[in-house]
ZAGU-287203 format. One record per residue (C-alpha): residue in three letters; x, y, z. Coordinates in steps of 0.05 Angstrom, whole numbers, padded with zeros to 5 digits, always signed. Example, Ala and Ser with C-alpha at 12.3 -4.5 7.8 and 13.67 -1.06 7.14 Angstrom:
REM ZAGU-287203
ALA+00246-00090+00156
SER+00273-00021+00143
REM end
This chain:
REM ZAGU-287203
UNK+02054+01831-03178
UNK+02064+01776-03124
UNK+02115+01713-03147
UNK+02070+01644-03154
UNK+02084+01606-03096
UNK+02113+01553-03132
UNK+02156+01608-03164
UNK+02182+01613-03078
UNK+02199+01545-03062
UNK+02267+01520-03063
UNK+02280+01485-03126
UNK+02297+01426-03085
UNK+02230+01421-03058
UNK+02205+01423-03128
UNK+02242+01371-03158
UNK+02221+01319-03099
UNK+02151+01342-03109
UNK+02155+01317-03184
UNK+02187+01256-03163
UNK+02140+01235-03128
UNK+02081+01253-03169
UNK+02111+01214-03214
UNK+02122+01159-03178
UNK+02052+01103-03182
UNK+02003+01103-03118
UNK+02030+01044-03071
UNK+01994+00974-03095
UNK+01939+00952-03039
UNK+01950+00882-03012
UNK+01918+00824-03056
UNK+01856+00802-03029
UNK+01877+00740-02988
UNK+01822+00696-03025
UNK+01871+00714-03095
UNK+01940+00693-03053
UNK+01910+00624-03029
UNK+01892+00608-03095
UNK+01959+00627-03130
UNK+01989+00586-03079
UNK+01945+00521-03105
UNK+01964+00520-03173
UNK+02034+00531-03154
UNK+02029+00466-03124
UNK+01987+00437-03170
UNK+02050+00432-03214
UNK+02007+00441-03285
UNK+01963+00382-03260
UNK+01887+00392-03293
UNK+01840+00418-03242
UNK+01772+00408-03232
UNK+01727+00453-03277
UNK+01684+00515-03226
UNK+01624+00480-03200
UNK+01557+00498-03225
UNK+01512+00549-03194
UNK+01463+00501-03176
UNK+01528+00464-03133
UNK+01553+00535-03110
UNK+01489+00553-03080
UNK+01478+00489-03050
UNK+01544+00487-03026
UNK+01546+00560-02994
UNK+01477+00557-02967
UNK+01498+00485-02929
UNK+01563+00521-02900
UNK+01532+00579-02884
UNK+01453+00569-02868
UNK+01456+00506-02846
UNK+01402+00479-02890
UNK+01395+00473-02970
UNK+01364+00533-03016
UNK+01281+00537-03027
UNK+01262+00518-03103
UNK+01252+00599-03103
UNK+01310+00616-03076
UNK+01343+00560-03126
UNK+01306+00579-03196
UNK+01320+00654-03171
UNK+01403+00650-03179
UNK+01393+00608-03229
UNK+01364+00653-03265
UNK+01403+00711-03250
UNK+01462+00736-03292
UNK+01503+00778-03268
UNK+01575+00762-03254
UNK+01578+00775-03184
UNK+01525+00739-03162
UNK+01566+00687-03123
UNK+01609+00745-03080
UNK+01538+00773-03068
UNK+01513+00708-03041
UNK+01559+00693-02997
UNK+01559+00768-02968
UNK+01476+00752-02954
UNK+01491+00686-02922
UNK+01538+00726-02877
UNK+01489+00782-02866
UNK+01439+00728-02846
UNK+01417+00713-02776
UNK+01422+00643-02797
UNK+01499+00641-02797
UNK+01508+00654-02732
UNK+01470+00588-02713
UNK+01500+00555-02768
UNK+01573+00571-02732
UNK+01550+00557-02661
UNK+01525+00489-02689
UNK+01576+00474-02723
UNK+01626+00490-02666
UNK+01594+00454-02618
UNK+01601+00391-02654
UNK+01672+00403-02669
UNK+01687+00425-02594
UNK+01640+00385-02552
UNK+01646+00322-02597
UNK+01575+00303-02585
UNK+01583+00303-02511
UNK+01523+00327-02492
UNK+01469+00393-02501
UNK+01459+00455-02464
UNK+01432+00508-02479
UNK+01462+00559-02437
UNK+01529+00536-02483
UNK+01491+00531-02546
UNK+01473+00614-02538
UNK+01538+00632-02517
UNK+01563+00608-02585
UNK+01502+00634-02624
UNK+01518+00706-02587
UNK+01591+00705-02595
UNK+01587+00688-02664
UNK+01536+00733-02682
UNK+01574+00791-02651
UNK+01636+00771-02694
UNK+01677+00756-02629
UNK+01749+00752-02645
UNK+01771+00674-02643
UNK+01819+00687-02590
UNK+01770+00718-02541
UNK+01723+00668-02547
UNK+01772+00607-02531
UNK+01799+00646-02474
UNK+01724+00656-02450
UNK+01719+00579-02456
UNK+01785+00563-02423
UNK+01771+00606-02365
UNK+01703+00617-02355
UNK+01668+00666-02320
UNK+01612+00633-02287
UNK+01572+00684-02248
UNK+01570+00730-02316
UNK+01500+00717-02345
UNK+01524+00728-02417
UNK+01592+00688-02409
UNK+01576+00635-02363
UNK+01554+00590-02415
UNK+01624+00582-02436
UNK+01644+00533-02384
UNK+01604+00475-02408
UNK+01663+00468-02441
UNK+01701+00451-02378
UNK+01641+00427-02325
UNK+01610+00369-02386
UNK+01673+00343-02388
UNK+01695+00352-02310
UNK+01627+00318-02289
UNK+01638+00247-02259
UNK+01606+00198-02284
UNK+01586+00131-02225
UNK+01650+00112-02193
UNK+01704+00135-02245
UNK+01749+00190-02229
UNK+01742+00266-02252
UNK+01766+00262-02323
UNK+01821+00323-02309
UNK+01867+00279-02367
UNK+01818+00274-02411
UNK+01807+00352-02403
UNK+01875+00372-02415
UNK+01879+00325-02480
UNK+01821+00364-02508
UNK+01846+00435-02493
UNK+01908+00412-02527
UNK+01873+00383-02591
UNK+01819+00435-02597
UNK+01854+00500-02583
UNK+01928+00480-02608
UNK+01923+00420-02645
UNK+01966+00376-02609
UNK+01939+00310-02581
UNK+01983+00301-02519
UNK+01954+00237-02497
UNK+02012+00206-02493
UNK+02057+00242-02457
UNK+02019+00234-02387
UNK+02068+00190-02367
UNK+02129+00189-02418
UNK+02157+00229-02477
UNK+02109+00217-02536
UNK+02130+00150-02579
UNK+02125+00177-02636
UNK+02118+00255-02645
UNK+02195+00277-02621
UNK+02164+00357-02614
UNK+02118+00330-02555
UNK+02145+00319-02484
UNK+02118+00305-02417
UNK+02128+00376-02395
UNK+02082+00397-02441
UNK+02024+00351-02437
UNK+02030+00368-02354
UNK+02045+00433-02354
UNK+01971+00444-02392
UNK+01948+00392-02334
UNK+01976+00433-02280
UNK+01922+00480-02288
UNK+01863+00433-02294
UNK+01873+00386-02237
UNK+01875+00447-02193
UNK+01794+00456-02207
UNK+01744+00429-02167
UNK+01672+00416-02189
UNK+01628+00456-02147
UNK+01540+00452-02164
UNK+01509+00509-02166
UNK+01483+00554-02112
UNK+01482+00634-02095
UNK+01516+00674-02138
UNK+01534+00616-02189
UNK+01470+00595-02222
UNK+01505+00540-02255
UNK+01549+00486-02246
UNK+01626+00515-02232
UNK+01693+00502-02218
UNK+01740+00532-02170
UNK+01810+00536-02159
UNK+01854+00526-02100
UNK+01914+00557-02080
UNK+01980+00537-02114
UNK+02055+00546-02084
UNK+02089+00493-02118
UNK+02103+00459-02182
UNK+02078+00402-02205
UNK+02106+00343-02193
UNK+02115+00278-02251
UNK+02153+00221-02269
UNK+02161+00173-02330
UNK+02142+00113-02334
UNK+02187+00093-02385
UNK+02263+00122-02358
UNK+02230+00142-02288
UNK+02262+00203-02293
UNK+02221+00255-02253
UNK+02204+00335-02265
UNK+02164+00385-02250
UNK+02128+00447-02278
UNK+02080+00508-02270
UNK+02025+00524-02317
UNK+02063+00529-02388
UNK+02027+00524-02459
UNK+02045+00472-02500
UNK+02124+00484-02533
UNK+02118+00541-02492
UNK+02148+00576-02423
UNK+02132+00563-02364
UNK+02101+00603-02317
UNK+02122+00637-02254
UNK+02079+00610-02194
UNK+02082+00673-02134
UNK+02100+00668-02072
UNK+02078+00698-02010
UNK+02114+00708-01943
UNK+02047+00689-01913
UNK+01985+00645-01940
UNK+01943+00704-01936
UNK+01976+00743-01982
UNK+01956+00686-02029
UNK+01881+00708-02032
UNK+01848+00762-02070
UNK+01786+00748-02036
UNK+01790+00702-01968
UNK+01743+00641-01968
UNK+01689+00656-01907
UNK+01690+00590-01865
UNK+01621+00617-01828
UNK+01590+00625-01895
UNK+01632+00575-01930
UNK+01634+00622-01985
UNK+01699+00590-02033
UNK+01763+00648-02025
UNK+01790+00671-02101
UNK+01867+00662-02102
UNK+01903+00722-02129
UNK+01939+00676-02182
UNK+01901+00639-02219
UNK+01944+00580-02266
UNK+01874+00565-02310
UNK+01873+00650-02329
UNK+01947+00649-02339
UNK+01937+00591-02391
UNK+01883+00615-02423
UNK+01915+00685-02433
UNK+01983+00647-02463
UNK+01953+00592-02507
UNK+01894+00641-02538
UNK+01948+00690-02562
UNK+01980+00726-02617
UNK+02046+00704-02593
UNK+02022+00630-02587
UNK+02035+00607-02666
UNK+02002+00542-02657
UNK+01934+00573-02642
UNK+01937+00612-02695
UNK+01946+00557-02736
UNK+01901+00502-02710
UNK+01841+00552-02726
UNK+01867+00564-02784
UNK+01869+00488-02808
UNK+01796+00484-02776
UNK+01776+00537-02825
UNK+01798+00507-02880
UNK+01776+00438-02861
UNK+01706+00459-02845
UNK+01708+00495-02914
UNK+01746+00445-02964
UNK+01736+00369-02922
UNK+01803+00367-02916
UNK+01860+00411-02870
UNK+01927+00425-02896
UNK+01953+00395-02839
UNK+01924+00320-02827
UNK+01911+00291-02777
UNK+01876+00364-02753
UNK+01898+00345-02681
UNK+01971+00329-02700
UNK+02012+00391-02717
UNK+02088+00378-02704
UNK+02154+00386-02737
UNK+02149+00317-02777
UNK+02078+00319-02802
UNK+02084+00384-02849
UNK+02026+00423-02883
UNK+02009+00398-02953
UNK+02022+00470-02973
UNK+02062+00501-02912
UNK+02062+00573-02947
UNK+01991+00571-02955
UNK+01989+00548-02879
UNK+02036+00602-02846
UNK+01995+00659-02899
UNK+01930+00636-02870
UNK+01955+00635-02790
UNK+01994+00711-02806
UNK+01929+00739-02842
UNK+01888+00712-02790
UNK+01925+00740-02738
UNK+01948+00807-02763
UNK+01860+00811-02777
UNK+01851+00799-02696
UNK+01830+00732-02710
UNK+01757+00757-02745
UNK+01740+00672-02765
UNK+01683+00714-02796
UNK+01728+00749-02852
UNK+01775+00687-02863
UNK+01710+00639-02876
UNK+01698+00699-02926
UNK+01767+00703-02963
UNK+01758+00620-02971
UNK+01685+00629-02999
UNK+01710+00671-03041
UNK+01760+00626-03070
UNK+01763+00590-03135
UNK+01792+00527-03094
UNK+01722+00531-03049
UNK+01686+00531-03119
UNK+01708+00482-03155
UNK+01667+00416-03184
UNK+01675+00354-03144
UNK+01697+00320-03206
UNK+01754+00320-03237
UNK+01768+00316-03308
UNK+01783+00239-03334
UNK+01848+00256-03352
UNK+01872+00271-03281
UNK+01860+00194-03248
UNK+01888+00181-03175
UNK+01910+00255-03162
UNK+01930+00266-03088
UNK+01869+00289-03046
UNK+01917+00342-03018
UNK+01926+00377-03073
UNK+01852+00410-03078
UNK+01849+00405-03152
UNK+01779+00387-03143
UNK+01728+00403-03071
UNK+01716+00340-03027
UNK+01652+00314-03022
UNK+01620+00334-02957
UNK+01574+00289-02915
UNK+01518+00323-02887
UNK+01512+00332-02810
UNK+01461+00307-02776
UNK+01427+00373-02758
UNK+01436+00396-02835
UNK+01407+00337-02851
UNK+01336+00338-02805
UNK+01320+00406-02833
UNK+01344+00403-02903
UNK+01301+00344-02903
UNK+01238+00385-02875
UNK+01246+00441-02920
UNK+01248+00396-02982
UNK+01193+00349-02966
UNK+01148+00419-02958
UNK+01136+00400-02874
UNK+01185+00456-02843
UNK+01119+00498-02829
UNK+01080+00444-02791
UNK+01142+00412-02760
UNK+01192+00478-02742
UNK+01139+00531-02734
UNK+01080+00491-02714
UNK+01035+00521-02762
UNK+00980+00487-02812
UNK+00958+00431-02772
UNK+00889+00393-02785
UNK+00841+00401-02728
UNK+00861+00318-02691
UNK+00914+00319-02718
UNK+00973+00294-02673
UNK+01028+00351-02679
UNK+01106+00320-02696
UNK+01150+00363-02652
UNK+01222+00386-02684
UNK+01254+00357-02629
UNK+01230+00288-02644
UNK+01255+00301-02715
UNK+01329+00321-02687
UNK+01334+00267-02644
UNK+01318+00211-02692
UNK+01363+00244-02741
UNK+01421+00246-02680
UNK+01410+00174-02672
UNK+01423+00151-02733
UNK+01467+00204-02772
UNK+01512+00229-02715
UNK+01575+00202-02691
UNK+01579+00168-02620
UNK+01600+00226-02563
UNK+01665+00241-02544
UNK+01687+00219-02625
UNK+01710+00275-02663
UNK+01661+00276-02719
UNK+01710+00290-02776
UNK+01685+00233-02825
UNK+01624+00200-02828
UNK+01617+00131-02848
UNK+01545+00097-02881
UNK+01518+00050-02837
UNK+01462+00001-02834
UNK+01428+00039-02770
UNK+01424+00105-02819
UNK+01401+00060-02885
UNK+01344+00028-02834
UNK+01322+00089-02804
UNK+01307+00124-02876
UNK+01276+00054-02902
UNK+01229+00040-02835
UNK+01236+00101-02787
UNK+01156+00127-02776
UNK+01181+00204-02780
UNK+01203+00185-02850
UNK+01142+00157-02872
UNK+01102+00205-02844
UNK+01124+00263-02882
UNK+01120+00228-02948
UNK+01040+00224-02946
UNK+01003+00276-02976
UNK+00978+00333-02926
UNK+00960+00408-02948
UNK+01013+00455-02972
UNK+01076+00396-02974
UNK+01102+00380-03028
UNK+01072+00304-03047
UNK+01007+00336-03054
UNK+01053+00394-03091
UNK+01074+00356-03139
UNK+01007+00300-03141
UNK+00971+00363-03164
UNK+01014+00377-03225
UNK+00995+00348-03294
UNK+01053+00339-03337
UNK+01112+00296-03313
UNK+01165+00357-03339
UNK+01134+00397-03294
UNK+01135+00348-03227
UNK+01205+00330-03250
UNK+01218+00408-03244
UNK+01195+00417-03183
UNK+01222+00351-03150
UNK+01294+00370-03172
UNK+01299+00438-03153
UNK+01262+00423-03085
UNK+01304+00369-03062
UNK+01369+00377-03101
UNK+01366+00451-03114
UNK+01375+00435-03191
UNK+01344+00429-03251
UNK+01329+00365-03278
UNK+01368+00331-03339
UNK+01330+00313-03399
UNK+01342+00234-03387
UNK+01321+00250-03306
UNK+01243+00276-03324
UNK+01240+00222-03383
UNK+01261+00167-03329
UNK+01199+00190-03283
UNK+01157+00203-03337
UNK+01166+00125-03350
UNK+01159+00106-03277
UNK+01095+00150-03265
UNK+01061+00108-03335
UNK+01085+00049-03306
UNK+01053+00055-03241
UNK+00990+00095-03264
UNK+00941+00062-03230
UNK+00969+00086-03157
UNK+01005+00152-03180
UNK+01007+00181-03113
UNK+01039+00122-03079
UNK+01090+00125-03134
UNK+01108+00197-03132
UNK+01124+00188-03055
UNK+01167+00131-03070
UNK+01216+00176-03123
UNK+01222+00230-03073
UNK+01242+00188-03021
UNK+01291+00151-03059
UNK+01316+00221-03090
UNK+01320+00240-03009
UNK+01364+00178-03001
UNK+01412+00194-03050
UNK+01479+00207-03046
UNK+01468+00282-03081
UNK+01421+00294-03021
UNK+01469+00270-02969
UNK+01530+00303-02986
UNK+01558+00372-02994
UNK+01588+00370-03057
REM end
């Protein structure tokens, strides 16, 4: 009879095999959403935290990040109602799944890069696209940097560069103001002030590196559109030499190639002859514009919007987590140096590695923070815990509202979004309101001025005006067919209205003391009970719980 062919091996071989059966399987990695939150209570230092939020705040919360726009009553009373213990991961995976967060991102993006400087909407579907491809972070702010204008799907990208590169009257291209952006947006450093001299008061910034970001943009030139450019463009010229600066302050002078900020600077060619300069010759018959071989805007765009650039990684990063919590780790978001150090630097460099080592996917690191308890919790904390540090995230930040959240979430909840968004259920003479109408008296008085980087928003007596006086407003509280002051005008008992009111405009049910405080108003103002119901809805739309994310 044959020997087993374990009966074969060498007994060395057998004794490894055993070891390393016995031996257990290797541990995966701990979902990052676990790590960040170990990493809070370890700084939290046995300080009480908040207590989770409810699922009526979750839902409100996630469907604000993520849709843009507050839950339906259904969709509200629905995951309410629901019991299972997973329903918050499976939430957030449908918001993702949605077609909605893609707008939601390119919205959201464009305030936070464009600063209110303007609309297009070549650059508005560029984002939408990108983001609804899951484009890795990195390729998309090289896309922006260096834009490829004559590409149909990518030219939209350099609105980005031309909005801010148009002149406006007499004043002189705003390259400076260009290269103070890039800095802020893309590495969070706001080089302003080292134009001219070393920064005053940031010792990591020098002059070298707020020019040699500027070497690259003042070598564009605006150019309008025409042939194979069916937008507005920029070109750039040939460069052989450094460029040249000087401080103010010690007049001390230097110069520099393109070089990222804290980083190396770049090699500019050289050529025996200025021909060997061009890739493709400009055409002086056609006055077609010549591409240089070497182009210092590419060559920055490739080095700053790279995994070997750590302060990329980590301005997104902080972004993410400011978009998400209200707050970043690192504050100002536009002020990452040496002396201004993360609230919770491991939970900073974790969140800049992960992202990284993930090929900058922004889509799975907004995940892993949804996910989180610290994303989650209440907005209040317990009494116990008065004047806690804000950086600590024992408790989430109230959120205001943007203005674009705010013009639809008010639509949906005042039962109009079907008239007003989708044009539908008009009376025959009836004069249509148009969405954009809506938007832009929402812009006007909820949105920050252009060119400010809408990271707070303050009340004002322009906003508290508009919702008192503004006609939009009072349009949409008068009864019409199918919205919801006629809704609610058609319902009997005052339990019932109060229901519907709170989980239509605050995605909630209402307290006991809420429906008997409008059961007293409606018997007090009986005789015009209508009238009256319009008048708690709008001041339940002017509340505080209807202008924030909280």
């Amino acid at each position: 009879m044959r020997k087993s062919i374990w009966n074969r091996l060498p007994l060395a071989f057998l004794c490894l095999c055993v070891t390393l059966a016995a031996r257990p399987m290797a541990q995966t990695a701990e979902p990052l959403h676990r790590r960040v939150d170990k990493l809070i209570a370890a700084k939290a230092a046995g300080k009480p935290f908040a207590a989770p939020a409810t699922d009526a705040e979750f839902l409100r919360r996630a469907y604000l990040d993520f849709s843009g726009v507050i839950p339906t009553a259904e969709q509200a009373r629905a995951f309410l109602a629901d019991k299972s213990p997973d329903k918050r991961a499976r939430l957030i995976e449908q918001l993702f799944a949605s077609p909605k967060y893609a707008e939601r991102m390119a919205e959201a993006f464009n305030i936070q890069l464009m600063e209110r400087n303007g609309a297009n909407d070549e650059w508005r579907n560029y984002l939408t696209e990108s983001f609804r491809a899951n484009k890795p972070w990195d390729q998309l702010a090289r896309e922006i940097i260096s834009p490829d204008f004559k590409d149909e799907k990518l030219r939209g990208a350099g609105w980005f560069i031309t909005r801010r590169l148009d002149k406006v009257g007499q004043q002189d291209t705003d390259y400076p103001g260009l290269t103070r952006d890039i800095g802020r947006l893309f590495v969070g450093m706001d080089l302003q002030c080292c134009q001219c001299h070393k920064h005053l008061t940031v010792k990591d910034y020098k002059q070298v590196d707020f020019n040699g970001l500027f070497f690259p943009i003042q070598n564009l030139k605006m150019q309008a559109a025409g042939g194979d450019y069916k937008t507005a463009w920029v070109q750039e010229g040939l460069v052989t030499n450094k460029y040249q600066f000087v401080s103010v302050l010690s007049s001390v002078k230097g110069a520099t190639g393109p070089r990222v900020p804290l980083g190396v600077e770049v090699e500019i060619p050289t050529a025996t002859t200025k021909e060997e300069l061009w890739a493709v010759p400009p055409d002086p018959k056609t006055r077609k514009a010549g591409v240089p071989k070497f182009s210092p805007l590419k060559e920055l765009a490739v080095r700053l919007a790279s995994a070997d650039n750590a302060p990329f990684a980590r301005n997104i990063a902080n972004r993410a987590w400011w978009q998400l919590m209200g707050r970043g780790l690192v504050e100002p978001l536009d002020l990452q140096h040496s002396e201004n150090p993360a609230s919770h630097p491991e939970l900073f460099d974790l969140l800049a590695k992960e992202l990284t080592e993930h090929k900058f996917d922004l889509q799975w690191l907004l995940r892993e923070l949804a996910l989180t308890q610290t994303y989650a919790r209440s907005t209040v904390l317990p009494t116990s815990a008065d004047q806690v540090p804000e950086p600590l995230f024992l408790a989430a930040k109230e959120r205001p509202l943007s203005a674009e959240q705010l013009a639809r979430s008010f639509l949906l909840a005042v039962g109009e979004q079907e008239r007003v968004v989708n044009g539908k259920g008009w009376a025959e003479g009836d004069k249509p309101k148009m969405l954009k109408d809506f938007e832009k008296a929402f812009l006007a008085a909820f949105a920050n001025d252009a060119k400010e980087p809408e990271l707070t928003v303050n009340p004002t007596l322009k906003a508290a005006l508009f919702l008192r006086n503004n006609d939009q407003i009072l349009w949409a509280f008068q009864p019409r067919p199918g919205n919801l002051i006629a809704r609610i005008a058609a319902l009997k008992e005052p339990a019932q209205i109060a229901d519907d009111l709170f989980h239509t405009i605050l995605s909630r049910p209402p307290t006991t003391e809420e429906t008997a405080t409008l059961e007293k108003y409606l018997a007090k103002h009986a005789a015009d009970r209508e009238k009256a119901l319009g008048h708690f809805a709008w001041a339940m739309l002017s509340s505080m719980e209807f202008f924030t994310n909280h």
